[in-house]
C-alpha positions in Angstrom: 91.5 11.4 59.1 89.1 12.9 56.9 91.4 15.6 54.5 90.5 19.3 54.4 89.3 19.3 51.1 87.0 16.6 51.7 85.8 18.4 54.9 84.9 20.8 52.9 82.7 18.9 50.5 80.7 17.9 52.9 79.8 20.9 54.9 78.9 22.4 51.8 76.6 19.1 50.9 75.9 19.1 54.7 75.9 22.4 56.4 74.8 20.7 60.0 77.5 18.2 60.1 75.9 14.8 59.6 78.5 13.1 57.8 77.1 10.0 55.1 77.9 8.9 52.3 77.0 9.2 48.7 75.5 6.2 49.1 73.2 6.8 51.5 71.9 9.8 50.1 71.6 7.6 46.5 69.6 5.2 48.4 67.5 7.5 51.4 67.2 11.1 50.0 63.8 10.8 51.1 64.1 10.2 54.9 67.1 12.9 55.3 64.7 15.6 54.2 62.3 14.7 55.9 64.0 15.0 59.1 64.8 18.0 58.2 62.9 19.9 56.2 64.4 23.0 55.4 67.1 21.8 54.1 66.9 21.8 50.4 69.4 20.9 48.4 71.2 22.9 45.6 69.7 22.4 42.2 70.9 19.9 39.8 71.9 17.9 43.3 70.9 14.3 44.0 69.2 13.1 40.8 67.5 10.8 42.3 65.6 12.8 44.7 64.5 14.7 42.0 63.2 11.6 39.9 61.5 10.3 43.3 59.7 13.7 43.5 58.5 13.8 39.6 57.5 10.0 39.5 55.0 11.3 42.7 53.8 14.2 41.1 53.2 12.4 38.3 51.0 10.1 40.0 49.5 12.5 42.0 48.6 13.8 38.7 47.4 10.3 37.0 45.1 9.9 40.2 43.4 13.2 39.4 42.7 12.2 35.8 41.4 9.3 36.7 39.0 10.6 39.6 38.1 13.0 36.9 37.3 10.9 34.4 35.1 8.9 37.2 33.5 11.6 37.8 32.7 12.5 33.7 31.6 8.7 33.4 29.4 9.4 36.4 28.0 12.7 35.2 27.2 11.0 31.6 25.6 8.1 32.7 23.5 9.8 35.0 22.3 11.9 32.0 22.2 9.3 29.3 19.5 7.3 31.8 17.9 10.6 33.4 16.8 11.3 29.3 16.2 7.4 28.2 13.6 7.7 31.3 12.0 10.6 30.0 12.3 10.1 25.7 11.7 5.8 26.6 7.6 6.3 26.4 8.0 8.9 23.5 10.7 6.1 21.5 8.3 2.9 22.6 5.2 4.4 21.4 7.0 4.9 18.1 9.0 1.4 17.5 6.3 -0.8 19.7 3.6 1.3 20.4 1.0 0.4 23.3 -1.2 -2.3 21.6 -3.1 -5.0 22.7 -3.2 -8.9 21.8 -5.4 -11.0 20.6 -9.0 -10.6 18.1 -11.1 -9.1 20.8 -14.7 -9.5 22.0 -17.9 -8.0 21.4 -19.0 -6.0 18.4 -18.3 -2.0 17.5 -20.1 -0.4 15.0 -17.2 1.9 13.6 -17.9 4.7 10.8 -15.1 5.4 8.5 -15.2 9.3 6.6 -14.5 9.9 2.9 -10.7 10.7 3.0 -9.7 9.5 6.1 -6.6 8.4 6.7 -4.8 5.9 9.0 -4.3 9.0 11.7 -7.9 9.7 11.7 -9.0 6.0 11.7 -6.7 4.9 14.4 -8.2 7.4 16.4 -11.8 6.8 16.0 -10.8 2.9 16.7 -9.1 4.0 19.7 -11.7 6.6 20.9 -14.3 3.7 20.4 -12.2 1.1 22.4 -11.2 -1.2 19.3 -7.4 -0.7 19.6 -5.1 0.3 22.5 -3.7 3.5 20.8 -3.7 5.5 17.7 -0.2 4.7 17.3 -0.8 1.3 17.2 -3.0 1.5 14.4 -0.8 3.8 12.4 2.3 1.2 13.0 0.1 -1.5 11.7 -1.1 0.2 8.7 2.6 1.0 7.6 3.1 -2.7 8.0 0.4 -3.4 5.5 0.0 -2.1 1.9 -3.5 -3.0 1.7 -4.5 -0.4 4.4 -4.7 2.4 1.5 -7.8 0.5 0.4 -10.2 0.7 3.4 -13.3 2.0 2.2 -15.6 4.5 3.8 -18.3 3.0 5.5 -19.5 1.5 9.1 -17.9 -1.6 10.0 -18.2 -4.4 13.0 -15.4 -4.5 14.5 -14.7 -5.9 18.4 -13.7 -4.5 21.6 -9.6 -4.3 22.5 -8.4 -5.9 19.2 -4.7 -5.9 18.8 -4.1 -3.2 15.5 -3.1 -5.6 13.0 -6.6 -8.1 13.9 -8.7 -4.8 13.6 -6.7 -3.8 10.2 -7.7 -7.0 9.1 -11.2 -7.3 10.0 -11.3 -4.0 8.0 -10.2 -5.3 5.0 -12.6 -7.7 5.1 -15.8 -6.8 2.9 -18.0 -8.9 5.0 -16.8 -6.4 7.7 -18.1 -3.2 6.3 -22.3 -2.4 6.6 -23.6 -1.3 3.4 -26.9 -1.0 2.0 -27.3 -3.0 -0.7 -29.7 -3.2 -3.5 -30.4 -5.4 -6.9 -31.8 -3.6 -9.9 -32.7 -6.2 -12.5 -33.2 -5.4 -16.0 -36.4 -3.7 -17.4 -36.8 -2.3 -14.0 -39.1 0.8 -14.0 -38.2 4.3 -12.1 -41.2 3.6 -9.7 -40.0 0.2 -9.2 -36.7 1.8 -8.3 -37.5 4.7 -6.4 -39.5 2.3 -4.3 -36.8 0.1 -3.7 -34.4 3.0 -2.7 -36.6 4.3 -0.3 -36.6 0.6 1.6 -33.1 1.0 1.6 -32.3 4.3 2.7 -35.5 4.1 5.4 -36.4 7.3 3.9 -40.3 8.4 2.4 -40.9 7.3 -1.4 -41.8 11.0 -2.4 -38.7 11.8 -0.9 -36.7 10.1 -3.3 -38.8 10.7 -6.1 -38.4 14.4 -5.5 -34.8 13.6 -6.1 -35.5 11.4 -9.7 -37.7 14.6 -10.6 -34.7 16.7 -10.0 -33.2 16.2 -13.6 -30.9 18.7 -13.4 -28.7 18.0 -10.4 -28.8 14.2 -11.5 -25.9 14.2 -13.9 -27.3 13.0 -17.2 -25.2 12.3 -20.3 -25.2 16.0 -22.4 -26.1 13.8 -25.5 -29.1 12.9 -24.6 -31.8 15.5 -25.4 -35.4 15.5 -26.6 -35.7 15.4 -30.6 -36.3 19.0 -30.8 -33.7 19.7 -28.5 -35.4 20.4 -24.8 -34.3 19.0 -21.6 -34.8 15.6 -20.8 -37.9 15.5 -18.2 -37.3 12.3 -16.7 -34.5 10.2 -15.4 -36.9 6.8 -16.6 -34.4 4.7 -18.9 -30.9 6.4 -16.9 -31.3 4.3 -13.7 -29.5 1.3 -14.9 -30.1 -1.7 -13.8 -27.4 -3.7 -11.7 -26.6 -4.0 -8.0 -25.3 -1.6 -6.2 -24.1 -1.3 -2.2 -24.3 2.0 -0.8 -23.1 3.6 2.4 -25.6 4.5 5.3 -26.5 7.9 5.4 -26.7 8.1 1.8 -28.6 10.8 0.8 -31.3 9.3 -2.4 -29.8 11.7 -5.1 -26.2 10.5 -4.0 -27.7 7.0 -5.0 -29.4 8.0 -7.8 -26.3 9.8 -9.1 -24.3 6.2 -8.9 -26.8 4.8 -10.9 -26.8 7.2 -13.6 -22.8 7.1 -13.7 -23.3 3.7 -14.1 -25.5 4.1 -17.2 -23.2 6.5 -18.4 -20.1 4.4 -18.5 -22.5 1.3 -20.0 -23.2 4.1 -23.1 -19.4 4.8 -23.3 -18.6 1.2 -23.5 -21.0 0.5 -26.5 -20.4 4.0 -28.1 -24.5 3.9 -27.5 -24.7 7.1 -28.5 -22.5 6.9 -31.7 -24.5 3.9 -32.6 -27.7 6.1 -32.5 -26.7 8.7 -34.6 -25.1 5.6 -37.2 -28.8 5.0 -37.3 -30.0 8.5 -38.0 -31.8 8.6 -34.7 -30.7 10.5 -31.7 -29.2 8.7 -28.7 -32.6 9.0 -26.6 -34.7 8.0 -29.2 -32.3 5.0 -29.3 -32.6 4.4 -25.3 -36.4 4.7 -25.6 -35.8 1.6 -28.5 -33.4 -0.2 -25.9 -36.7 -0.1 -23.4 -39.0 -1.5 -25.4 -36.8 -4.0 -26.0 -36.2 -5.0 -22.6 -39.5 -5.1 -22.2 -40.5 -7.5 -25.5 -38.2 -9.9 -25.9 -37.1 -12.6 -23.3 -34.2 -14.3 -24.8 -31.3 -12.7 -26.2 -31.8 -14.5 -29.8 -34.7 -12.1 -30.3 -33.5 -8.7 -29.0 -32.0 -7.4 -32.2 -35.1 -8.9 -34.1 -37.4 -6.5 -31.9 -35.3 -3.9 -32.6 -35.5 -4.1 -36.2 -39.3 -4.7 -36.5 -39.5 -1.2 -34.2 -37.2 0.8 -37.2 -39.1 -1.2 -39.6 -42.4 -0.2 -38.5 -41.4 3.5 -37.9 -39.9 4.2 -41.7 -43.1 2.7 -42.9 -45.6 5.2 -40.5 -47.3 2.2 -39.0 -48.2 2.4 -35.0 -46.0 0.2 -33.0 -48.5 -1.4 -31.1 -46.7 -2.6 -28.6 -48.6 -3.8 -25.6 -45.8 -3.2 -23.0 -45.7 1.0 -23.6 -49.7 0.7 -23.0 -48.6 -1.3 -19.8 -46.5 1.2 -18.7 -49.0 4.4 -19.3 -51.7 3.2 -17.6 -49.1 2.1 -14.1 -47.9 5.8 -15.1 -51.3 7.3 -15.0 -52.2 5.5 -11.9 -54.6 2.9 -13.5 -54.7 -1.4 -12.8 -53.1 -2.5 -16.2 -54.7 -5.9 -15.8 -58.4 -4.0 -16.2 -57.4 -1.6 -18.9 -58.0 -2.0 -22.9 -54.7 -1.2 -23.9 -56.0 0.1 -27.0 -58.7 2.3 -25.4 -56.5 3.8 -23.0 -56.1 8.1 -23.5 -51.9 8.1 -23.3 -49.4 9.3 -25.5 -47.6 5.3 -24.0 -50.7 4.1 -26.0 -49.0 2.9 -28.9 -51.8 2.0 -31.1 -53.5 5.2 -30.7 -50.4 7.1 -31.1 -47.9 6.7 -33.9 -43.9 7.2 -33.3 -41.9 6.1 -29.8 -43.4 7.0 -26.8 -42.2 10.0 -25.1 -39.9 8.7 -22.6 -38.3 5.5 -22.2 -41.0 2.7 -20.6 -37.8 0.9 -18.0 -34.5 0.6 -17.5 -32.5 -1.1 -19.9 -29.6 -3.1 -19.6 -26.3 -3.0 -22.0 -27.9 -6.4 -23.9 -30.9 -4.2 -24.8 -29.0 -1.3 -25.1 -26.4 -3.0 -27.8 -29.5 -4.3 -29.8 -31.2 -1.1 -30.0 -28.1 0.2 -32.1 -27.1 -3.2 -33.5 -30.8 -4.1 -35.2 -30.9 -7.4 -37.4 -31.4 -7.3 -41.2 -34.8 -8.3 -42.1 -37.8 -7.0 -43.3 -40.0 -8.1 -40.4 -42.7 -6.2 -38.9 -44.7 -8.1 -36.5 -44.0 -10.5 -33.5 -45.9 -12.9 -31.6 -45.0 -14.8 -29.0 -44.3 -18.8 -30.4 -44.4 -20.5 -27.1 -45.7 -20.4 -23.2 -41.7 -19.6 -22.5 -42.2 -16.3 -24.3 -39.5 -16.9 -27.8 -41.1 -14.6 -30.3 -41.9 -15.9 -34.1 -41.2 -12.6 -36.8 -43.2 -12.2 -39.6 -43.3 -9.7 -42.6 -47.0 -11.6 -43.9 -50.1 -10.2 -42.4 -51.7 -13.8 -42.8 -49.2 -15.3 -41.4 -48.9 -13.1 -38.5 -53.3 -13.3 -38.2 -52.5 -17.6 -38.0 -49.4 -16.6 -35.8 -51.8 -14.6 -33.1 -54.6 -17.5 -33.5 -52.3 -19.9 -32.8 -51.1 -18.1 -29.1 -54.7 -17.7 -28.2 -55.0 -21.2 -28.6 -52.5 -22.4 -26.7 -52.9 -19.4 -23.9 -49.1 -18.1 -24.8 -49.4 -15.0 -23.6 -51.4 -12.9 -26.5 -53.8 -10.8 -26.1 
């Protein structure tokens, strides 16, 4: 018999009459309500129908943070490779830039502007087919310290060179065109401005205009006539050496170089300083230098000439110096080897005409230039040549320069 009380219980845990046990509900809540689901229990009833129903929503809720982080993972990736396609040329091309392999074939005649940098050059080389890309070239220049000293110039380069090979090539002098020229000592202006114009492939008289243009040639501000004029010709400023010049140059560009060149040689020696040490002015000094070049041969007897010109000039004596008669009559046009030196009408004709000459008769070197402020001590005023190599024997005797002559003409050394 079940009692009242319990009877009770039950209909008030189970209104339709179903009669169970604790038990079963402990163990089955879940099938009892779903046969009938209105029925709900009372809250705070059959605790473990209420943990069954938290541990699902619970996992209902897990599964939708995971299919949501799916879906974020999804969403990222697909934007992480939609940009790498799109920003993967733009990265490449900076960390390994299109480039090809290998020293190339061919030749490609290149130019290479004043102030150009490795932008500008890599796109000139890529424009002209040398290298794959611009950016290649620029990579390969930041790879190498050296490329800060390409020169301007043209250079032969080859067709689809990898960067690096057509850096290289670059910095290879052998790899750069110039025009280059040798000037030796004693070389005259004519001699030069002829020489120039084969270079440049440009008319003589066009580059002589350019000598003639003195005052757009850059000469040294010390160096002025002895009364204090202009200097009228660029004779004794072209020095002598060898110099490598870019195509295109213009023959005043050139003639510039050389005339800087002259102008560090005088720094160097203090030429000018020296001059002035020997109460002359620097020009009358370069005019010395000249003759010098000219005279002696060897260097033992540079300083010698030099002296014997001073010497002859503090006594009022003409020089008489065959070479500045050379050089008048070339300068006026005439065959030197038909001329009487000493009949020739021309302030070079230094027996006719006391004092230096009015310009300087070549182009010296720094040896002649060094001599011509650095004389040696003596008391010599005439020299002969001595022997059929041309040393020179120094005399203060008049007899014993007379023997000194006789004995050249004898021996065909030279004399005249």
């Amino acid at each position: 018999m079940v009692s009242h009380e319990y009877r009770d219980s039950l209909e008030t845990v189970d209104p339709h009459g179903l009669l169970f046990g604790q038990d079963d509900h402990d163990h089955h809540p879940a099938s009892y309500y779903e046969r009938y689901p209105t029925m709900h229990p009372p809250e705070g009833s059959y605790p473990a129908l209420h943990r069954h129903r938290a541990e699902q929503q619970r996992r209902r809720q897990r599964r939708g943070r995971r299919v949501l982080i799916v879906l974020v993972v999804l969403i990222v990736a697909a934007v992480v490779l939609t940009g790498w396609f799109v920003v993967k040329p733009f990265v490449t091309s900076r960390l390994a830039p299109d480039d090809w392999s290998g020293f190339g074939t061919g030749t490609v005649p290149v130019e290479v502007h004043s102030g150009e940098g490795s932008a500008q050059i890599g796109a000139t080389l890529a424009k002209a087919g040398v290298v794959r890309s611009e950016t290649a070239f620029i990579h390969a220049a930041k790879e190498n310290a050296d490329s800060a000293l390409i020169q301007p110039g043209i250079y032969t380069l080859r067709s689809h060179m990898s960067a690096a090979s057509a850096l290289t090539l670059m910095l290879d002098p052998a790899s750069r065109k110039v025009l280059s020229v040798s000037l030796p000592e004693g070389t005259t202006e004519r001699d030069t401005v002829a020489k120039l114009a084969g270079i440049l492939g440009v008319p003589k008289t066009q580059v002589q205009a350019a000598a003639n243009d003195i005052a757009n040639l850059g000469l040294p501000a010390a160096y002025t006539l002895p009364g204090g004029g202009p200097i009228s010709s660029a004779e004794g400023f072209l020095f002598p050496a060898t110099y490598n010049f870019d195509p295109g140059s213009s023959p005043g560009d050139a003639l510039q170089v050389m005339i800087a060149a002259f102008t560090r040689a005088d720094r160097d020696a203090q030429f000018s300083v020296g001059a002035k040490a020997l109460r002359t002015s620097p020009y009358q000094a370069l005019i010395v230098a000249s003759i010098i070049e000219r005279e002696a041969r060897f260097a033992d007897d540079r300083a010698k000439v030099g002296r014997v010109i001073y010497n002859r000039l503090a006594a009022g004596d003409p020089l008489q110096i065959d070479a500045s008669s050379y050089y008048g009559a070339i300068k006026a046009g005439l065959d030197p080897a038909k001329q009487d030196y000493a009949k020739v009408n021309s302030p070079y004709n230094l027996y006719t005409h006391k004092g230096l000459p009015p310009t300087p008769i070549s182009n010296p070197g720094s040896a002649a230039m060094s001599a011509a402020i650095h004389p040696a001590p003596g008391n010599w005023i005439y020299y002969v040549n001595s022997d059929a190599a041309g040393h020179l024997y120094f005399t203060a005797s008049d007899t014993d320069f007379a023997k000194a002559v006789a004995r050249c003409r004898a021996n065909h050394w030279g004399c005249a």
